[in-house]
C-alpha angles and dihedrals in degrees: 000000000000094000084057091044093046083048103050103024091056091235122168126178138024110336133183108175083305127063099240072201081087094061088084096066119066103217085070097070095125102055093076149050109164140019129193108243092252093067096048085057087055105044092054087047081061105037087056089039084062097045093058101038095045103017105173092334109114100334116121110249090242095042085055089048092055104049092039090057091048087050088064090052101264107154108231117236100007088284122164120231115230119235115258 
């Protein structure tokens, strides 16, 4: 089943029932409470990845906000990190 929705759902990344993907965009705050550690090391990879490919081309202000403050190492949402 998650072969079929990563394939058709375009998702890419770690997933639970949600697309951490989302995390990246603010409007999507209440979908989450807690992230693994893991996962916090590769949202900000891909936070910083979009930054650099995209920069202000394209990308929403806030969107840019957002991803640049998860690049520093600012948790989104308030969320807790899970031990390893």
């Amino acid at each position: 089943m998650w072969e079929f929705l990563r394939h058709f759902n375009h998702i890419e990344g770690p997933a639970r029932l949600v697309q951490y993907d989302d995390m990246l965009y603010p409007q999507y705050d209440r979908k989450f409470t807690a992230i693994t550690a893991d996962t916090w090391k590769w949202l900000q990879e891909q936070a910083a990845k979009r930054i650099s490919e995209r920069g202000d081309d394209n990308v929403h202000p806030n969107v840019l906000a957002h991803w640049k403050r998860i690049a520093a190492g600012k948790v989104p949402f308030g969320m807790a990190v899970e031990a390893a």
